[in-house]
N, C-alpha and C positions, 0 to 999 in steps of 0.2 A: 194684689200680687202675693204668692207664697212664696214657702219654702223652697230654693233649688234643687233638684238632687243632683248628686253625682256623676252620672250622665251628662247632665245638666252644664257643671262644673267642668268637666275633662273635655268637651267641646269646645266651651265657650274659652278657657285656658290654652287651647291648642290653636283654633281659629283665631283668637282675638287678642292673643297673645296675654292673656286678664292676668297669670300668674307665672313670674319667671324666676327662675327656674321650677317647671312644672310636675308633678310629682304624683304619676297617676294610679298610684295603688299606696294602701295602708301601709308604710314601711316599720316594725315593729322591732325587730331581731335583735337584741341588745341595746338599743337607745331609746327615749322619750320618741313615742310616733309621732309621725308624721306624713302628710300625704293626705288625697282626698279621704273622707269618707263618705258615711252615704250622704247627709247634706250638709256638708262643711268641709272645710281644709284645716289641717292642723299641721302650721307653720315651723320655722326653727328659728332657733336665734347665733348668732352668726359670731366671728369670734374678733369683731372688734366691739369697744367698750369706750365708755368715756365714764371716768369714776370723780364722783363727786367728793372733796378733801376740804375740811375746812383751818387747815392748817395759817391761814394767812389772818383768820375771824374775819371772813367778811362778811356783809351783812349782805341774805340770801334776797333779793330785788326782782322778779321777773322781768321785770319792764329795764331794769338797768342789771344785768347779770355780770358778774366778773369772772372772764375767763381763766384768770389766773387759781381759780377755783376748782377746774376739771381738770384731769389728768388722760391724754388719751393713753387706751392699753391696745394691743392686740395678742391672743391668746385665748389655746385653747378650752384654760381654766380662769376664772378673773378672782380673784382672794380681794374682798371689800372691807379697807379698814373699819373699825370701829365707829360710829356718830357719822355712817359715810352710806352714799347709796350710787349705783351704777345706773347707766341706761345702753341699754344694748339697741342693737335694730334687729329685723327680720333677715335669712337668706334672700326669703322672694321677694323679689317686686312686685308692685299691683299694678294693674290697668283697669279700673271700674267703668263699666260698661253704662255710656248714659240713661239708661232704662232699669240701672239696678241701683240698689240702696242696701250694702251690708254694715252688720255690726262686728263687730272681733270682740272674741270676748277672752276672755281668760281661761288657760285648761289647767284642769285641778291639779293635774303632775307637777307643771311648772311653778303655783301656788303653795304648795307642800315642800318649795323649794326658797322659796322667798322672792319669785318673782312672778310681779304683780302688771298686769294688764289692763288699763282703767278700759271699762267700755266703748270702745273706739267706734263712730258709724264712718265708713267709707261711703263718700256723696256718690249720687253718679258722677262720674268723668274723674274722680281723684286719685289721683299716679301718687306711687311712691313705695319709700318702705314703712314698715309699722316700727316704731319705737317702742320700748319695753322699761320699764324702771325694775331696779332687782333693789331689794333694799332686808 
C-alpha cells in the first residue's frame, strides 16, 4: 500500500468522516498551515493544555503519575514555566479507517517552536485526538 493523496484524503475525510473537523485546502494566511496537502494533513493544536510543574518534587512515575503534578490551562497562548513541559491535543479528531495504517510525524514550524511530536503510527481503526508535548 502507498502513499495517499489528497484526493485521496478529502474523500475518505468527508465520507468516512476520518478527520473532524475537516479542512480541505492548505490554509496559510497569517498562521502556522494547516489543512490537506498533497499527501498529508497538517493539523493544529488546540487551546487547551495541561502543564506539567514540579512544584510539590514529585517523583515523575508513569506507571503511578501524580496529578497534583499538572495544572490544566486553557488559552490562546500557554507561557511554560521553567524545568516545566506542556502537552496539548489536536483540533481534529481521527477515525482511521481499517485498511489504513498512518504515521504523524512532526512539522518543522512547530519544531522551531519547541514542540515536539514523537512519531505517532495511527493503527487501523484508532479514534481519537493526537497529543502533542511542547517542552
Amino acid at each position: 500500500m502507498g502513499l495517499k493523496p489528497d484526493h485521496w484524503i478529502r474523500k475518505t475525510a468527508v465520507e468516512q468522516r476520518m478527520i473532524e473537523p475537516f479542512v480541505e485546502n492548505q490554509v496559510r494566511d497569517g498562521v502556522i498551515s494547516y489543512g490537506v496537502s498533497s499527501y498529508g494533513y497538517d493539523i493544529r493544536v488546540a487551546d487547551e493544555f495541561m502543564i506539567f510543574t514540579n512544584v510539590h518534587s514529585a517523583v515523575v512515575d508513569p506507571k503511578n503519575f501524580d496529578p497534583k503534578s499538572m495544572v490544566e490551562f486553557k488559552g490562546a497562548d500557554c507561557i511554560i514555566p521553567p524545568n516545566s513541559f506542556a502537552l496539548a491535543r489536536t483540533v481534529e479528531y481521527f477515525r482511521i479507517p481499517r485498511s489504513i495504517f498512518t504515521i504523524c510525524l512532526g512539522k518543522s514550524t512547530y519544531a522551531r517552536c519547541g514542540i515536539i511530536i514523537n512519531v505517532t503510527p495511527f493503527e487501523p481503526e484508532w479514534e481519537g485526538y493526537v497529543t502533542l508535548e511542547i517542552s
